[in-house]
Each structure stands twice: as structure tokens, then as C-alpha cells.
C-alpha positions as CSV (number, residue, x, y, z in Angstrom):
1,X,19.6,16.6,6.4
2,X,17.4,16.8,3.3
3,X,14.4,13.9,3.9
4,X,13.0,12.4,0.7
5,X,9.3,13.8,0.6
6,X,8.7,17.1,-0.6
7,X,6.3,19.2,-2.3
8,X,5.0,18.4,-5.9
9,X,3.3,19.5,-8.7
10,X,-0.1,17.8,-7.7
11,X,-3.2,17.8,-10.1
12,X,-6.7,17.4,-9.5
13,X,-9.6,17.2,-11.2
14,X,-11.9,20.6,-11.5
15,X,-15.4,20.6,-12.6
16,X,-15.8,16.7,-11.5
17,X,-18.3,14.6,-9.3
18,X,-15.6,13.8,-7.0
19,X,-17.7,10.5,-5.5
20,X,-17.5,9.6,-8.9
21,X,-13.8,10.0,-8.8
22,X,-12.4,8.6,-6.6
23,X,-11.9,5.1,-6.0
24,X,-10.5,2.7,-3.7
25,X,-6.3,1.2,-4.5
26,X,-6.4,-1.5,-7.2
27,X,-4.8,-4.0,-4.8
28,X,-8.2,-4.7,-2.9
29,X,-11.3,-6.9,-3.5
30,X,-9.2,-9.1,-5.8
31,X,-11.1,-11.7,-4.8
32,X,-14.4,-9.9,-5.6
33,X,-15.3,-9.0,-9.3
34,X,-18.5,-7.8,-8.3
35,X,-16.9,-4.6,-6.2
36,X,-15.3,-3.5,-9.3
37,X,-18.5,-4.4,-11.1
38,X,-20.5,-2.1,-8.7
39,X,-17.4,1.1,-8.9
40,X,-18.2,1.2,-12.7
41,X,-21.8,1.2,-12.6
42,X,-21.6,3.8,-10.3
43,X,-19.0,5.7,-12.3
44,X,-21.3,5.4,-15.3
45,X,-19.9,7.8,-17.8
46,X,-18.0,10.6,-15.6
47,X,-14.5,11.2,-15.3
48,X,-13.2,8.7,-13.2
49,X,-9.4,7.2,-11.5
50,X,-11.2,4.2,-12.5
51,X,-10.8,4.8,-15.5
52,X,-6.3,5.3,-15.1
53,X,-6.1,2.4,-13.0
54,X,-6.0,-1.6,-13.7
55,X,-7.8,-3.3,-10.5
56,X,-5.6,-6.3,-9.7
57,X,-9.1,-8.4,-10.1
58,X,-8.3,-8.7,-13.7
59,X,-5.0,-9.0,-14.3
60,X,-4.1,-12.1,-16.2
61,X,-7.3,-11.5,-18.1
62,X,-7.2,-11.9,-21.6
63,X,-8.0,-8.4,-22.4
64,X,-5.4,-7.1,-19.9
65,X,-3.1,-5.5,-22.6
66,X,-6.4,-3.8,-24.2
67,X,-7.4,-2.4,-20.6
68,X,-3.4,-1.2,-20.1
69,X,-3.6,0.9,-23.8
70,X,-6.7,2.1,-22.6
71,X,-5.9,3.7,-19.1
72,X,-2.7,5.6,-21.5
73,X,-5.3,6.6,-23.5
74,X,-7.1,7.8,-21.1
75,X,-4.4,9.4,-19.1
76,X,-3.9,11.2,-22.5
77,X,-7.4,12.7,-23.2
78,X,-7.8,13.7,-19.6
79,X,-4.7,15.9,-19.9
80,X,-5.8,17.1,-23.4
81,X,-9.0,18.1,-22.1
82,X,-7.8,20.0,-19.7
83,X,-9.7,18.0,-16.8
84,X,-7.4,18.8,-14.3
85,X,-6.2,21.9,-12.2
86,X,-2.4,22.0,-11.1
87,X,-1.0,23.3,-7.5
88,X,2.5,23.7,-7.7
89,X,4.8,23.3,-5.2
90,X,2.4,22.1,-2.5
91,X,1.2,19.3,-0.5
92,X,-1.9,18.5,0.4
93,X,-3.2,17.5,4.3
94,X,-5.6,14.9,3.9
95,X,-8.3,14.4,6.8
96,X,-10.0,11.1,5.7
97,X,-13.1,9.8,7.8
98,X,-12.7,5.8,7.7
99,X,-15.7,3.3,8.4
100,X,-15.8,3.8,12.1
101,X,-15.3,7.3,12.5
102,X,-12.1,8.0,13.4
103,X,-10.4,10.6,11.5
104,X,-7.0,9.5,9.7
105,X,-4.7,12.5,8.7
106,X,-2.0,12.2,6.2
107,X,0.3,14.6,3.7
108,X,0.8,13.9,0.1
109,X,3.6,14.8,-1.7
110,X,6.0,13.4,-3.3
111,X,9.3,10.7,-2.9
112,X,12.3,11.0,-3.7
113,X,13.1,7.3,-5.4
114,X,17.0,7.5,-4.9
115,X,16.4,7.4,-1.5
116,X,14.4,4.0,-1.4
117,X,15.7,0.3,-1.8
118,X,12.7,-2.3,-1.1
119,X,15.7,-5.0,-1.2
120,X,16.3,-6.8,2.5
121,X,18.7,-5.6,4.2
122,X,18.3,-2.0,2.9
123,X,20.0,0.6,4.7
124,X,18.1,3.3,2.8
125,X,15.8,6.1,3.9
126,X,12.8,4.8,2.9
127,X,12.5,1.0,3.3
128,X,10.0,-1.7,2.5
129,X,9.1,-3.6,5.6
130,X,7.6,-6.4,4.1
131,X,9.4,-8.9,1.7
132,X,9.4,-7.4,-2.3
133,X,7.8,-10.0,-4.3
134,X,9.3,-9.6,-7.6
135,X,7.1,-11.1,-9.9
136,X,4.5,-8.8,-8.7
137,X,6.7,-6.2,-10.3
138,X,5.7,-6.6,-14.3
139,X,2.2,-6.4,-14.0
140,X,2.4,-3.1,-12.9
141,X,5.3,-2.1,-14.8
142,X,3.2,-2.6,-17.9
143,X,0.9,0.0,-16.8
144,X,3.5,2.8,-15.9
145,X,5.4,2.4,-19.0
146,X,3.8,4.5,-21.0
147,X,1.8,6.4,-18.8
148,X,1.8,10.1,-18.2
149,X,0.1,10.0,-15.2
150,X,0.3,8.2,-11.5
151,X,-2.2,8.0,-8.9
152,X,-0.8,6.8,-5.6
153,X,-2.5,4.5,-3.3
154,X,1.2,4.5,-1.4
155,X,0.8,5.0,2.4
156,X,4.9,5.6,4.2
157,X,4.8,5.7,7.5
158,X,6.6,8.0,9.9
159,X,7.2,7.2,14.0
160,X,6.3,10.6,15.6
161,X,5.3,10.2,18.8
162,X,5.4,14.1,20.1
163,X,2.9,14.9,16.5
164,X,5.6,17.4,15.3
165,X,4.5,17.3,11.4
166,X,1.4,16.1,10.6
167,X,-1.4,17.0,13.4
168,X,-0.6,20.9,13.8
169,X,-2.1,21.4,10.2
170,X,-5.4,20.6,11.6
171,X,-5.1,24.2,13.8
172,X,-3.8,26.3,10.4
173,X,-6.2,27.9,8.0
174,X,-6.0,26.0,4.6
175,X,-7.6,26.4,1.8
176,X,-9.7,23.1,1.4
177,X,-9.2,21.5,-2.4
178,X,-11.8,18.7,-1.8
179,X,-14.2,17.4,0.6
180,X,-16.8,14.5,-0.2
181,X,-18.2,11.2,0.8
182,X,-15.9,8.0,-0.9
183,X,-18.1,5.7,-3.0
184,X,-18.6,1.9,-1.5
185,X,-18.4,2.4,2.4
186,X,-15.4,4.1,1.7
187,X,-16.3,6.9,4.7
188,X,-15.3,10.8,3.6
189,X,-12.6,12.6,2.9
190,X,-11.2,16.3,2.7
191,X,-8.3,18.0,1.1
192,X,-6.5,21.3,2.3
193,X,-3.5,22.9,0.4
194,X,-0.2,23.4,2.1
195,X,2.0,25.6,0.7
196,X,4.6,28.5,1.3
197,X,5.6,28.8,5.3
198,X,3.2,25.4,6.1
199,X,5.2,23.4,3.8
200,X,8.2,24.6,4.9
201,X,7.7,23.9,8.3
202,X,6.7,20.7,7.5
203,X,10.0,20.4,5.7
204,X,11.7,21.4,8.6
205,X,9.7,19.1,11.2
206,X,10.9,16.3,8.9
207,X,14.4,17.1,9.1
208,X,14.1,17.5,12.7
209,X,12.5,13.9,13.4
210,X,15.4,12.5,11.2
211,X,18.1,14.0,12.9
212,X,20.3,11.0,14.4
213,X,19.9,12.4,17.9
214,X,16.4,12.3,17.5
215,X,16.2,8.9,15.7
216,X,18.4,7.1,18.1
217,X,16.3,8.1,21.0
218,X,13.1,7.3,19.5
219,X,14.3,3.5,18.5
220,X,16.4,3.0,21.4
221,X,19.6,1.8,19.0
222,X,22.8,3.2,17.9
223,X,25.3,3.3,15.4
224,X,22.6,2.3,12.4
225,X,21.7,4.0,9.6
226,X,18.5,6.1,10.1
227,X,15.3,5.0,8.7
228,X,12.8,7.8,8.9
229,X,10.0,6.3,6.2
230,X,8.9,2.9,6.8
231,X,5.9,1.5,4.0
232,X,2.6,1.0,5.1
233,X,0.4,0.3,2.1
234,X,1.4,0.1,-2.0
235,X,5.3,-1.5,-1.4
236,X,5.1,-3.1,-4.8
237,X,3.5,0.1,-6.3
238,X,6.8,2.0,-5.0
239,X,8.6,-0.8,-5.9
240,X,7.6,-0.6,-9.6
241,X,8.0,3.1,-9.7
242,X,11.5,2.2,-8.5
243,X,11.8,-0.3,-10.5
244,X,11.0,1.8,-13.8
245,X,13.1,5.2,-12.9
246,X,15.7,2.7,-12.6
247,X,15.1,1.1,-16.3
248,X,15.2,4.8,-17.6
249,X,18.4,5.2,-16.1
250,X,19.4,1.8,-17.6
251,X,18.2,3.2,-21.4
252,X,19.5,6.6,-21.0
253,X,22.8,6.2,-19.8
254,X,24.5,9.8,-21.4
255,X,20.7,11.7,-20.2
256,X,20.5,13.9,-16.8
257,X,17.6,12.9,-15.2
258,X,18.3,14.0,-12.0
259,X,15.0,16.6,-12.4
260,X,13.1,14.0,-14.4
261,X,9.0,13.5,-12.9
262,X,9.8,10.0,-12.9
263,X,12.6,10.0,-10.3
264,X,9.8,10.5,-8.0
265,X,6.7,8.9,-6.9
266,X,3.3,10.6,-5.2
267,X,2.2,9.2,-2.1
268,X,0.8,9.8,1.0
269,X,2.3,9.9,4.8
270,X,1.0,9.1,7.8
271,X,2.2,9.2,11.7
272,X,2.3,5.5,13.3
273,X,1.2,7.2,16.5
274,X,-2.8,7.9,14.8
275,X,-5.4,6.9,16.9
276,X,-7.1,6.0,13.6
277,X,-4.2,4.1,11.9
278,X,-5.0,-0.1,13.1
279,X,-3.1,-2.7,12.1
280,X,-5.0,-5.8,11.2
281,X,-3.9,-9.5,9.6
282,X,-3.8,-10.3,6.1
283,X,-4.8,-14.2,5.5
284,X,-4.4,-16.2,2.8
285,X,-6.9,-18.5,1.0
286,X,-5.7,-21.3,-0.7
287,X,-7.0,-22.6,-4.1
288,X,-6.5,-25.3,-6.4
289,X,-5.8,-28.0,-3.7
290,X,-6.9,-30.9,-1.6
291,X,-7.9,-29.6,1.8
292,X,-6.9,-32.9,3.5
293,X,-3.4,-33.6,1.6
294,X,-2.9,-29.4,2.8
295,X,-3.5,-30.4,6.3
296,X,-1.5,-33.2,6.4
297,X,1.9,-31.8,4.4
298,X,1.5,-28.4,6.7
299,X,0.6,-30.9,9.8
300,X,4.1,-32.7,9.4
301,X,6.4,-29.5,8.4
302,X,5.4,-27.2,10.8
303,X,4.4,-29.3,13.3
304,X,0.7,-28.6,13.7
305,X,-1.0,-29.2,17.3
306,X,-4.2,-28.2,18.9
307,X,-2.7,-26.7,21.7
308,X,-2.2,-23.5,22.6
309,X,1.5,-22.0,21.2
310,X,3.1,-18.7,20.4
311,X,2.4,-19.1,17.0
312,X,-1.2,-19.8,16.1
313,X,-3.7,-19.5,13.2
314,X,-7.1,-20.8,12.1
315,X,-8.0,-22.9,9.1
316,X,-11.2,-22.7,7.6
317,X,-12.3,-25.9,5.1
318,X,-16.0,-27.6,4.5
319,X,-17.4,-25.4,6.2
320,X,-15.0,-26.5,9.5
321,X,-12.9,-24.1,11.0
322,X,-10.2,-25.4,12.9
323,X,-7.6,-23.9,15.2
324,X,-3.6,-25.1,14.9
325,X,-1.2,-24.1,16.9
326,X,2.5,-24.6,15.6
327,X,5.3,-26.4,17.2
328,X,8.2,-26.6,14.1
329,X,8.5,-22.9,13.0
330,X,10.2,-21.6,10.7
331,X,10.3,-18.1,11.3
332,X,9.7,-15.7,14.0
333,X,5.8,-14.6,13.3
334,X,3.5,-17.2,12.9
335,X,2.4,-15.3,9.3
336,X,6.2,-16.3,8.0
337,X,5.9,-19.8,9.1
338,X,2.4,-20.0,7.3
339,X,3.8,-18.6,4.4
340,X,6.7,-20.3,3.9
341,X,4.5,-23.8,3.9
342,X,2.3,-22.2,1.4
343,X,5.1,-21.4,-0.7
344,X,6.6,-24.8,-0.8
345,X,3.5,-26.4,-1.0
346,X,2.0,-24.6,-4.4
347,X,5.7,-25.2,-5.9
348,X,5.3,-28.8,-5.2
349,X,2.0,-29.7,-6.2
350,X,0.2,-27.0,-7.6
351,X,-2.4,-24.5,-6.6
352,X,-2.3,-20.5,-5.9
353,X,-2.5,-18.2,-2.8
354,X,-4.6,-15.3,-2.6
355,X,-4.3,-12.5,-0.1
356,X,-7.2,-11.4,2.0
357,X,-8.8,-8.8,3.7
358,X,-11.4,-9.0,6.6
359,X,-12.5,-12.6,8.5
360,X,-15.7,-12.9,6.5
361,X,-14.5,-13.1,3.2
362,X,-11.8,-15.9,4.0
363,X,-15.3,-17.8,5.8
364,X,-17.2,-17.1,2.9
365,X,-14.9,-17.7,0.1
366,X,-13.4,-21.0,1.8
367,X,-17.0,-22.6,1.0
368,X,-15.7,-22.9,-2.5
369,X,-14.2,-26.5,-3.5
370,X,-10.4,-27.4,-3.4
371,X,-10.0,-23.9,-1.1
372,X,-8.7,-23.6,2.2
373,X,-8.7,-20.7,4.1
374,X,-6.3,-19.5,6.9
375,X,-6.9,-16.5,9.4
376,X,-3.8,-15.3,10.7
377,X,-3.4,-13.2,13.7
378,X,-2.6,-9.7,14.0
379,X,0.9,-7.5,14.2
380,X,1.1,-4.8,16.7
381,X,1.3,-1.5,15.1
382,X,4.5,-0.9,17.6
383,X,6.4,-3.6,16.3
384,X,7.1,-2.6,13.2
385,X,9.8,0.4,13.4
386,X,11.8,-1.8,16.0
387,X,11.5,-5.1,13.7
388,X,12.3,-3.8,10.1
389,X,15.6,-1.6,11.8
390,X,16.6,-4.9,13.4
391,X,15.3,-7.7,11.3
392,X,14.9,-6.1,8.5
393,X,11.8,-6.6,6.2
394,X,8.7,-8.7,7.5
395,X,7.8,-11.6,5.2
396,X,5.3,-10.4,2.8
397,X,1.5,-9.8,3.2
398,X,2.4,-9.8,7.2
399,X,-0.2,-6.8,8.1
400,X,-3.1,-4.2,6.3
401,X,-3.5,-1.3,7.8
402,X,-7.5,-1.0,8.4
403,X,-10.6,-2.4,6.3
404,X,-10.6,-2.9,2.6
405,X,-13.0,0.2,2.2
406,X,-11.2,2.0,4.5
407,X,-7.3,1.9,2.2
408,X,-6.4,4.4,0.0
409,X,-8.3,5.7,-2.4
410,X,-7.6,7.2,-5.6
411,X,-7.8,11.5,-5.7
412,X,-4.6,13.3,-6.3
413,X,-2.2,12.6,-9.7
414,X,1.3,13.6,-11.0
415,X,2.8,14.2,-13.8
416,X,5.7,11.4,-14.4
417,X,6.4,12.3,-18.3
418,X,8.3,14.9,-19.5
């Protein structure tokens, strides 16, 4: 069996204050200008991923399509100036430090896009296992169109309970690439190259946990298709890679592009089985509505109680936060029941949802007016393999995997032009 991550061509920048570098995936602190305020003073002038990368905080901004030329442009000049150093046919083992000091190992390289469908009820390889929000899809799509470079902030999952691929790196000698403290809390990080026999044992471990045999005693099922790559972090990053190999396709009907950059997409993998890999809740907060009519729409269609129930959450308005428990739901986790009000609710009268990392900023943010926060409680991390094989894919925003500082941030980039 041939898995879809393999080496890649991976670049990195030489000569480069890689603090300054690197920064943390675009999707976080949307809430929070000020974060991104604080990156760029810190980057200053030096070569930067901030500088290739659109931080979700300002999209819909009326200077969006002027910041999207200028991270091409960028791309561009960093190539031309010869910024970065290529290792071919390599991953590379990632040991990253996170804000309470556990260490989180990891492999990037590089998926194979044919062998991914983020629609429910995919039978593929690689599947999303949270719902694909389309519309989410175009923002992003603006910035990869026309770009000659990614950077991933993708995280796939693997369940490898025995440690078969990932952990033995830490006992071979690598060269290491990069090792440095991540700007804003972010913890440290260090880069090794894996190459020649390491990656091919790798390779080989790969095709060995995705074996049938393997996969059906692992998930306790039979008779399904295997799914050896589940997402973590960055679906709708993947999902616009996707998204634009397939428009390619679509525009170049008579063209091979079986060997074309863009048929793949860098990211990072991860065992399920880390100590340091949590799973924590994403809430919501609510803007743009009346606290009280909120309460009593979501009171009546979902049944809210003050009781104790499977299904529970905690509302945060005026200063008030309130505890509901749900006796009308909709779904089978209390975050789909949630969401599914939500939804209903904005398309009714109005308002928008954001999506929120950490306790304290829902508190703090649900001071504002016409805002109502919601804490949601948390997934475990060994429910998700068994849900998305039979259930398919969570609803969306159902889990984060650690602390906003502690996600993904920006170091390796690829190629994806020809």
C-alpha cells in the first residue's frame, strides 16, 4: 500500500533570525488585532512568514486584496533573493516545546491531495473530521492563487498506539536544520533532517500501520475502508489546497499534472497517542445580538434547563455566567446542538459567530455589548478515530488541539508553482 505523505522538496530560510520567522497559523487570535499588532513590531524589518501569510484578523478588510498582492510579491522576492535553502527529498522531525513543557513531536512532509476528500461521508485516506465550511474556502483561495509558495499550519493525525513512526527518530542521529525559541509564548522548537534509510523507514512504518490487518485491529471494525490520516488542525487550509489542485485540473483538462507541486500540500503529522497532544473546546462568541431574545429562542429550541444533563455548556453575558443544560438536542455532542441554534439563529435575525480559543478570552470579550459568549466542554482525544470512521465528520469547530500559542507555527515552505 502506498500512504499519501511522503518526502518533499522542503525550503527554509538560511541566514535568518528565525524568532523573527516564524509565526503562529493565521487562523488564531482573530479576535485580537493587537497579537498581530505585537508579531509585526517584533518582526520589524526581517524576513518574516509574516510577511506570506494573511492572518484571518483582517480578512474582510478593505485593504485585503492589497495585503493578498503583497504576500505574492513577497513570495516572489524571497525566492529571487535566494532567502531560502532547499532539502530535497526529505522530511523533517519536528520536536516542538509547547507552553507547559511537554515536548510535541511531529514529521513534515508532504500530501498527496488525490487521496483526500473533506466532504462527509468521505471514504478517502485522509479525511476531515470536522464539518468543511465552504464559504471559508475563497478567502483562502485568493491567497494560493497566485502564490509560489505555501507554508502549512496543517496538523493530520495518525492513531499509533505501539509509536512505530514518529517517536524512534528521537534515538537516530539527525542533522538538526533549526532550533529556537517561538516569538509570543509560543514555547521552542527544533528541526532535524530525515532523509535516505530514516525516511524510508518511515515510509515503510506508514505502510505498515495502514495495512487492513493492522487498521481493523486498531479500530475494532471491519469491512470499511481504511482511514489512516485523520485532520487535526488547518482542515480548510487542506481544503483550499484541495479545492485549488482541483480548479487546475478543471482549467487544464488536456495537461498531465500528475507530478505538478500543487497536487500536493506540506503539512505536519502527529501520533494521537502524544502525551503532549490535548484536546481542548472551541467556544463560540456571539455578536451583533440581544443577549436576552438569544436566551429565550435557544431556551425554547433546545430545551435549556439548569439541571444537570449529558449535554451542557456555559453562557457568559453582562458580566453573568450561567450554566444550561440541554434537554431538546439536536445532535449527538452538545457542541452540534449549540451550533446548529447558532446557525439558525444568525440566519434569522442577524448577527455573526466567532470561534474561540481559551476560557478567558470568551469572559473577557463577552463584556462587550450585544455579545454573548458560550464555553463549550471538551472532546476526548480517543473519540475521534472511532467517531469520524463511524459517524463520519464532527460538526465544525468541535475541538483545538492545545493553546492558541501553543498551534502551529509558521517555519518550513514548498514550492507549489511550476
Amino acid at each position: 500500500m502506498s500512504t499519501a505523505f511522503s518526502t518533499a522538496d522542503i525550503l527554509l530560510p538560511s541566514d535568518t533570525d528565525m524568532t523573527k520567522w516564524a509565526v503562529v497559523a493565521c487562523d488564531q487570535f482573530t479576535s485580537q488585532k493587537e497579537y498581530w499588532e505585537k508579531a509585526r513590531d517584533i518582526v520589524g524589518d526581517a524576513p518574516s512568514a509574516l510577511d506570506l501569510i494573511l492572518p484571518e484578523a483582517y480578512l474582510g478588510a478593505e485593504d485585503e486584496a492589497d495585503r493578498i498582492a503583497k504576500i505574492h510579491d513577497d513570495m516572489d522576492r524571497y525566492l529571487s533573493e535566494g532567502l531560502f535553502k532547499e532539502y530535497k527529498d526529505c522530511f523533517i522531525y519536528v520536536r516542538r516545546t509547547d507552553s507547559t513543557g511537554k515536548i510535541r513531536e511531529g514529521i513534515v512532509g508532504k500530501i498527496d491531495l488525490e487521496k483526500y476528500d473533506y466532504r462527509r461521508g468521505s471514504i478517502s485516506q485522509v479525511r476531515a473530521t470536522e464539518a468543511t465550511v465552504a464559504e471559508r474556502i475563497p478567502p483562502r483561495l485568493a491567497v494560493r492563487r497566485g502564490a509560489s509558495l505555501e507554508l502549512p499550519h496543517i496538523m493530520i493525525l495518525i492513531d499509533d498506539p505501539a509509536r512505530t513512526v514518529i517517536e524512534p527518530l528521537a534515538d537516530e542521529d539527525l542533522e538538526t536544520v533549526y532550533d529556537f525559541d517561538l516569538m509570543l509564548s509560543g514555547g521552542h522548537i527544533e528541526g532535524r533532517l530525515v532523509q535516505g534509510d530514516s525516511a524510508r523507514r518511515i515510509e515503510a512504518a506508514l505502510d505498515e500501520l495502514g495495512s487492513r490487518e493492522n487498521f481493523e485491529a486498531r479500530s475494532c471494525v471491519t469491512g470499511v475502508p481504511v482511514l489512516l490520516y485523520a485532520m487535526g488542525d488547518g482542515n480548510h487550509s487542506l481544503a483550499t489546497a484541495k479545492a485549488y489542485y482541483e480548479e487546475l485540473k478543471a482549467a487544464h483538462p488536456e495537461e498531465d499534472l500528475t507530478e505538478h507541486p500543487a497536487r500536493y500540500a506540506l503539512v505536519e503529522v502527529v501520533n494521537l497517542h502524544s502525551e503532549a497532544l490535548e484536546f481542548e473546546a472551541i467556544h463560540r462568541l456571539v455578536k451583533g445580538v440581544d443577549p436576552s431574545d438569544f436566551l429565550i429562542e435557544m431556551t425554547s429550541a433546545i430545551g435549556l434547563t439548569d439541571n444537570n444533563c449529558p449535554q451542557y455548556f456555559e453562557m457568559v453575558f453582562g458580566g453573568e455566567t450561567y450554566r444550561a443544560g440541554i434537554t431538546k438536542p439536536t445532535t449527538n455532542l452538545t457542541v452540534g446542538s449549540v451550533q446548529e441554534f447558532i446557525d439558525s439563529y444568525i440566519k434569522r435575525k442577524g448577527g455573526t459567530v466567532d470561534y474561540i480559543h481559551g476560557e478567558d478570552v470568551v469572559r473577557s470579550l463577552s463584556h462587550e455589548p450585544d455579545t454573548v459568549g458560550i464555553i463549550l466542554p471538551y472532546m476526548g482525544k480517543d473519540e475521534l478515530f472511532p467517531t469520524v470512521i463511524k459517524d463520519g465528520a464532527l460538526p465544525r469547530k468541535t475541538f483545538s488541539m492545545g493553546h492558541a500559542e501553543d498551534k502551529r507555527y509558521y517555519v518550513e515552505a514548498r514550492k507549489i508553482a511550476r
